[in-house]
C-alpha positions in Angstrom: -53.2 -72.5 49.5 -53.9 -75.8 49.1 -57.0 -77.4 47.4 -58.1 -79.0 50.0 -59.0 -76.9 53.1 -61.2 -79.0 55.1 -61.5 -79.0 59.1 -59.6 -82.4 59.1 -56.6 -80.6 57.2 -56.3 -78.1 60.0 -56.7 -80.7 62.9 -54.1 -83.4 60.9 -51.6 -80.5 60.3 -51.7 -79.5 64.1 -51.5 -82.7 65.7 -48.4 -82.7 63.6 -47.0 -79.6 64.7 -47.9 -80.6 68.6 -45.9 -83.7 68.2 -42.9 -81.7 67.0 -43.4 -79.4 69.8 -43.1 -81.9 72.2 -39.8 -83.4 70.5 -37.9 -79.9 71.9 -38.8 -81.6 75.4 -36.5 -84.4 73.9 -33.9 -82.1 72.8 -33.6 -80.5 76.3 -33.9 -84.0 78.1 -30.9 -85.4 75.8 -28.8 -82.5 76.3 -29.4 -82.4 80.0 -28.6 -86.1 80.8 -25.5 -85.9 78.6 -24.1 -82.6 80.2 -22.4 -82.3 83.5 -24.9 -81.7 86.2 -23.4 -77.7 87.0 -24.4 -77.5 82.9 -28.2 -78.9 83.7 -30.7 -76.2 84.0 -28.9 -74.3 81.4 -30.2 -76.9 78.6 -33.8 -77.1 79.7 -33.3 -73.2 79.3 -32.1 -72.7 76.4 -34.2 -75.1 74.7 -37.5 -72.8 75.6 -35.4 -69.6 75.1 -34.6 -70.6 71.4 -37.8 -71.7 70.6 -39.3 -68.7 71.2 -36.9 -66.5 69.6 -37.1 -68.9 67.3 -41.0 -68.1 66.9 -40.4 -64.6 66.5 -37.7 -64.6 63.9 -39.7 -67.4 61.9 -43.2 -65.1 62.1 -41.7 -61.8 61.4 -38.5 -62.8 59.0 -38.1 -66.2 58.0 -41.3 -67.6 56.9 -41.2 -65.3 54.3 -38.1 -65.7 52.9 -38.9 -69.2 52.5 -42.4 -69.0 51.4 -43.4 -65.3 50.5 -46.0 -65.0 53.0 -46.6 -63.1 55.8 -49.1 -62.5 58.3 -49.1 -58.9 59.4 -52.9 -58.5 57.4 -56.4 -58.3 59.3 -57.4 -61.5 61.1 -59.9 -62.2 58.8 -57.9 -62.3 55.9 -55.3 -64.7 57.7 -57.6 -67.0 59.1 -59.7 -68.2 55.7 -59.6 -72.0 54.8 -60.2 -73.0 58.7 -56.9 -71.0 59.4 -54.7 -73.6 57.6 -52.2 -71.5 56.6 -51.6 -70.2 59.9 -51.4 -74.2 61.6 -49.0 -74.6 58.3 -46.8 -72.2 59.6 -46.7 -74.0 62.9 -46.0 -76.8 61.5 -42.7 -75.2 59.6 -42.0 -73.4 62.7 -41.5 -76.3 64.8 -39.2 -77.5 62.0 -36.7 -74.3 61.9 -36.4 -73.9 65.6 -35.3 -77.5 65.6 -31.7 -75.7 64.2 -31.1 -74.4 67.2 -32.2 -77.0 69.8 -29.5 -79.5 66.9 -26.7 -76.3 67.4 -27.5 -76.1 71.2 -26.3 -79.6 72.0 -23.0 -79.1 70.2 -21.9 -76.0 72.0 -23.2 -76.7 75.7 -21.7 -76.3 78.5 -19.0 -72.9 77.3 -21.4 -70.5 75.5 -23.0 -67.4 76.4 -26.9 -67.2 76.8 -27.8 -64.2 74.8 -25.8 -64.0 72.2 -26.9 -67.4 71.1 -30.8 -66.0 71.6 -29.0 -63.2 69.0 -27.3 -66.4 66.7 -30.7 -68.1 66.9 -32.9 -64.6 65.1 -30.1 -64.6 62.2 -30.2 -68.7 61.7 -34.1 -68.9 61.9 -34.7 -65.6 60.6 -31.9 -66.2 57.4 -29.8 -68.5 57.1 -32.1 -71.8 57.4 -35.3 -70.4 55.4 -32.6 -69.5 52.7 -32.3 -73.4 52.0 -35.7 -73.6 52.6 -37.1 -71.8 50.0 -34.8 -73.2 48.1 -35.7 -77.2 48.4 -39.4 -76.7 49.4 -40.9 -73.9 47.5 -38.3 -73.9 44.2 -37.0 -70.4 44.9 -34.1 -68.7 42.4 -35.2 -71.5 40.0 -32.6 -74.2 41.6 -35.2 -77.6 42.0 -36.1 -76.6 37.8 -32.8 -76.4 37.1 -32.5 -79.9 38.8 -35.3 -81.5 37.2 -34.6 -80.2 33.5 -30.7 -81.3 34.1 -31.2 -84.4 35.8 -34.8 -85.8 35.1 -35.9 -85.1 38.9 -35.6 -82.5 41.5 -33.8 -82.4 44.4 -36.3 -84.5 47.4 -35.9 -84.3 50.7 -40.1 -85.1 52.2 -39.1 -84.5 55.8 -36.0 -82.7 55.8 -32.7 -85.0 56.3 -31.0 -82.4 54.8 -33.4 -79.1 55.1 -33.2 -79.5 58.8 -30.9 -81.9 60.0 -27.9 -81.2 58.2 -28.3 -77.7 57.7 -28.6 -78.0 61.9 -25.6 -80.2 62.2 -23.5 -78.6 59.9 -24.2 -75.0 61.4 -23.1 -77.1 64.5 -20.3 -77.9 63.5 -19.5 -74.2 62.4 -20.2 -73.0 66.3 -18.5 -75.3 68.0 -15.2 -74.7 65.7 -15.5 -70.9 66.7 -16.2 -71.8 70.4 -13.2 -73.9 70.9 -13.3 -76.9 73.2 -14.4 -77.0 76.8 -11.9 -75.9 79.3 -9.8 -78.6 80.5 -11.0 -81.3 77.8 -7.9 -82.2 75.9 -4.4 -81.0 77.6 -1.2 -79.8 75.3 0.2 -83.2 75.9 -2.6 -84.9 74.1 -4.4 -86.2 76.6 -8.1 -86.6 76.8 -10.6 -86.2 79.9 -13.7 -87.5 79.9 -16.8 -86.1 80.7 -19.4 -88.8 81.4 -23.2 -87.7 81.1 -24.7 -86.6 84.1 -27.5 -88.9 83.9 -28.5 -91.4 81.7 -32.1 -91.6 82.5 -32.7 -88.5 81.7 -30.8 -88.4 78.4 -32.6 -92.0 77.7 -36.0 -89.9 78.4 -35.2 -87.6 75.8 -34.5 -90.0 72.9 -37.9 -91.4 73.8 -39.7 -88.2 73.6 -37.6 -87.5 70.2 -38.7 -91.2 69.0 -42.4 -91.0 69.5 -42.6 -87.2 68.1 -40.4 -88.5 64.9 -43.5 -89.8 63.8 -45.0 -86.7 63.6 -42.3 -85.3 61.8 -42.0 -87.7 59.1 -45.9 -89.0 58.6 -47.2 -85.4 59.2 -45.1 -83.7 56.4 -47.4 -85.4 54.1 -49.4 -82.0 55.3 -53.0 -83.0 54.6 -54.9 -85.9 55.7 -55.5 -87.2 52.0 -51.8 -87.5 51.5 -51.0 -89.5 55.0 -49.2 -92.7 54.2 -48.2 -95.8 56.2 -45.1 -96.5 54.0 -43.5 -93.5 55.6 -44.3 -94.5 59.4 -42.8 -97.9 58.5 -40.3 -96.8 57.0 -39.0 -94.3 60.3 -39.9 -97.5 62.7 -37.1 -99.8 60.3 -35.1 -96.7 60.5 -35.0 -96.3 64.0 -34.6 -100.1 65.1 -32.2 -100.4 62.5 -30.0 -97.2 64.0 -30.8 -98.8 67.6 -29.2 -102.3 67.0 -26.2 -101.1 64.5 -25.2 -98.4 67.4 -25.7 -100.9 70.2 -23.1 -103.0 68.1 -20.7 -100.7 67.0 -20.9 -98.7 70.5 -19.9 -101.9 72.2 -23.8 -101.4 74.6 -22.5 -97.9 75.6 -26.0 -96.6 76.3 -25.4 -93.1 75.1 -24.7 -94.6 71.7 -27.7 -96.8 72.0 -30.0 -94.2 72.7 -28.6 -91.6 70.0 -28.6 -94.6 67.3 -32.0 -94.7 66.9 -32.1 -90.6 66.2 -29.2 -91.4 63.5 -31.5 -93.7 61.9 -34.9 -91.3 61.5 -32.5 -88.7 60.8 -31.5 -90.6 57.9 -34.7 -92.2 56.6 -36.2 -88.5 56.8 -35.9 -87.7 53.1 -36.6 -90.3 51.4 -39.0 -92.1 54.4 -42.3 -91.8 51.6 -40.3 -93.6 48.6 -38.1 -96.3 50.0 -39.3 -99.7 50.5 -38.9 -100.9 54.5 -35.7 -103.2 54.0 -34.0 -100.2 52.0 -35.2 -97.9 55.3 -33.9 -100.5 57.4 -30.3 -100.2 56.1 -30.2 -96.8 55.8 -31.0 -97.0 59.4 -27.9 -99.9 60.2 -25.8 -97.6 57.9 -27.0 -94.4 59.8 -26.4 -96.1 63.5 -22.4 -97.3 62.8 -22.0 -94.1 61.5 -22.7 -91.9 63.9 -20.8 -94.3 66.5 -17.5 -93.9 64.5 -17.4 -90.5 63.5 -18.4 -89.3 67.0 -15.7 -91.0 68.6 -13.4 -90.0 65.3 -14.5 -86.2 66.2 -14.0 -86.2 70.1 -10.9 -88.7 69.9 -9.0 -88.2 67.1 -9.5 -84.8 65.2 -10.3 -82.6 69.2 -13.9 -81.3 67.9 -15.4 -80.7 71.3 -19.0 -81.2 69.9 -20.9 -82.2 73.0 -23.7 -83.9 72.0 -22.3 -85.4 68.4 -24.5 -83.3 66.5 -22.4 -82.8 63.3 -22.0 -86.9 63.2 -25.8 -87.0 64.2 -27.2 -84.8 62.5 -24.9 -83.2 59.7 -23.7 -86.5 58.7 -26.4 -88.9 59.1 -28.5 -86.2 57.5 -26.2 -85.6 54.7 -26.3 -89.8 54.4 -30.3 -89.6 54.4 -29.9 -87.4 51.3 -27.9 -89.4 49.2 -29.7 -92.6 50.4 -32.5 -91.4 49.0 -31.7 -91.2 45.8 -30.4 -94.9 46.2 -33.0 -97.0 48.3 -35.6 -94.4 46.7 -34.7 -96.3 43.1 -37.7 -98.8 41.4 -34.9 -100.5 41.1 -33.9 -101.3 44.6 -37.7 -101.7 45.8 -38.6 -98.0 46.4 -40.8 -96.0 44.6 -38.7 -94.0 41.9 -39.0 -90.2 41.0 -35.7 -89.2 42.0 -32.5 -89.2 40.6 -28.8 -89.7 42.7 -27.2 -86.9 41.3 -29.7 -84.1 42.1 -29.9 -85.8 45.8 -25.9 -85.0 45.6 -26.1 -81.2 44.6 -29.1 -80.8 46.7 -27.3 -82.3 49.9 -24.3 -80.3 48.9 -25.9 -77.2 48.3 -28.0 -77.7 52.2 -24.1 -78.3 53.5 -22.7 -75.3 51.9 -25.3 -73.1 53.1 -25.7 -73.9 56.6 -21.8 -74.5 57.1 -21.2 -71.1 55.7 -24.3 -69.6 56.8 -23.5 -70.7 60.2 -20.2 -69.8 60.2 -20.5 -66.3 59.4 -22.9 -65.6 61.7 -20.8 -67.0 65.1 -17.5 -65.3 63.9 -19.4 -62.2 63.3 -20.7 -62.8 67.1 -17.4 -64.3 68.2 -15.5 -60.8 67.0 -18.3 -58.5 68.4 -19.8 -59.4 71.6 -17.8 -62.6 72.2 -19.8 -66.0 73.0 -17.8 -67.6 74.9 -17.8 -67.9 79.2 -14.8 -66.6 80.5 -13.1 -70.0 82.3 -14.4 -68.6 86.1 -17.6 -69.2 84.8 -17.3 -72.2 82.8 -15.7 -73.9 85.7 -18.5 -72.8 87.8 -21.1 -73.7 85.4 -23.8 -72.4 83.4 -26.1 -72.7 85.9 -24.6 -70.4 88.2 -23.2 -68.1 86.2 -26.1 -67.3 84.2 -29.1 -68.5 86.0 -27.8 -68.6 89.8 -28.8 -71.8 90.5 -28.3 -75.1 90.0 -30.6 -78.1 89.2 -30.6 -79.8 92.7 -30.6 -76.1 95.1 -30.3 -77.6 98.6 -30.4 -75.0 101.3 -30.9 -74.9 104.9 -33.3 -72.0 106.6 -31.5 -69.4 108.4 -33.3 -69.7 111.4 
């Protein structure tokens, strides 16, 4: 419990977690503009699905596995110090069913609604509050280890690597046991593309992920007294930086312009309350170019069928963030200090062993059991239609 509990506390914490809230509205916006439009009401569903199966497994499971608490005592026990416990695990909830709203975008379009509801208990539930606990409350003694080793422990203040590229990796991880969409690359070698179905709407979502970033990174200070502009300037060089390298490398593609500046807050997440603004701003340039090559690397070269990009986004540019930290993060280079390179290396490692792994096991488990894949009827019909029986744009005639 912390040692501050005031009224402010609760209301700062919230306003945190109702920003992050509203960023799942910018998952489901991006994946729905970049999917085809038979693939469309699927994302906005899937996004609300897995949050609230997300709530569940994080209430009941995960939250203490990460943090040893639980809430299943009297009301008035739970709800001491204005109920900031409670708003704290709002907060960390909107974090962990981020995972799945990052894995969703990777496999659209081919998988199976409820067994990814069933994928999204186990991640939530285990496999991302294992990492957790890990990096944010110092479980099995690794961040001690860390610090008495390498003079500081592993810091990640927003989650780069906690959620990002745990997410992207476990991504990655599905959409290797899913396979590639029907018809995407041919036995000859031959590629066809799938063009998003509507760039508005995917541009809408990057907005709405944009403005609630600033509730993810500024708000994981967690109480009002520890708020601090460094970190809000640091996302805003971030994300312009990500913006202009991606507009750059992408050659003005506006799909990579509008996913450059998520590549760049993805990275600056970490290490967004020690860096100074120019060492933010080219982790945000670095971030951008990045995530330009490798996607087109992943769909073009090596066949990774990973819809949205979200291993290059988020697994990679997370993974960078990480590392970053322990460089721009450096009195040295302009930042703060406290950290050291090599624990940002094992601790990055450690969050990409985990969730590729973690991830892993869980979809082959699913994959071998009750299959999550559409049969190719129904992925050639859509998602819409096969699952939800109807499509985004119903037009229909009366019968009489």
């Amino acid at each position: 419990m912390p040692n501050s509990n005031s009224p402010s506390d609760v209301l700062f914490l919230l306003l945190g977690a109702i920003m992050i809230l509203a960023m799942h509205a910018g998952f489901a916006f991006l994946e729905l503009g970049t999917v085809r439009k038979k693939n469309q009401v699927n994302a906005l569903v899937k996004i609300l699905t897995d949050f609230a199966v997300s709530a569940i497994a994080y209430f009941f499971v995960g939250y203490s596995v990460a943090y040893g608490v639980n809430f299943l005592g009297d009301a008035s026990h739970i709800a001491q110090h204005n109920g900031y416990e409670l708003v704290k695990f709002f907060f960390l909830l909107t974090f962990a069913a981020a995972i799945p709203a990052i894995v969703s975008g990777g496999i659209a379009e081919r998988a199976k609604f409820h067994p990814q509801s069933a994928a999204t208990f186990l991640l939530v539930g285990l496999v991302y509050p294992f990492f957790e606990g890990m990096a944010w409350n110092n479980h099995y003694g690794v961040q001690d280890w860390l610090s008495h080793s390498f003079g500081q422990p592993f810091h990640d203040f927003a989650g780069s690597v906690v959620v990002h590229a745990v997410g992207g990796w476990i991504g990655l991880a599905a959409v290797l046991n899913l396979g590639a969409r029907r018809g995407r690359y041919s036995k000859e070698g031959r590629i066809s593309a799938h063009p998003p179905s509507s760039i508005p709407f995917l541009a809408l979502g990057a907005w709405i992920l944009i403005v609630g970033w600033f509730g993810f990174n500024v708000m994981s200070a967690q109480r009002l007294n520890g708020i601090s502009g460094l970190v809000a300037i640091n996302s805003l060089m971030a994300m312009v930086g990500g913006t202009l390298s991606a507009m750059w490398a992408g050659k003005n593609d506006p799909g990579f312009i509008h996913n450059g500046p998520l590549a760049g807050l993805v990275a600056v997440c970490a290490g967004s309350d020690i860096m100074h603004p120019l060492g933010a701003l080219v982790v945000g340039l670095v971030a951008g170019a990045m995530f330009v090559w490798l996607f087109t690397q992943t769909q073009n070269r090596w066949k990774i069928d990973d819809v949205l990009g979200v291993w290059p986004l988020h697994g990679i540019c997370g993974a960078w963030g990480g590392i970053a930290a322990g460089i721009f993060g450096q009195s040295a280079l302009g930042g703060l200090g406290g950290v050291s390179l090599i624990s940002q290396l094992l601790g990055t490692a450690g969050g990409i062993a985990i969730g590729f792994g973690g991830g892993y096991l869980v979809y082959a488990v699913l994959r071998k059991t009750v299959g999550i894949r559409l049969d190719e009827e129904e992925e050639f019909n859509g998602a819409d239609l096969t699952i939800h029986q109807i499509t985004a744009t119903p037009d229909r005639e009366t019968n009489w």
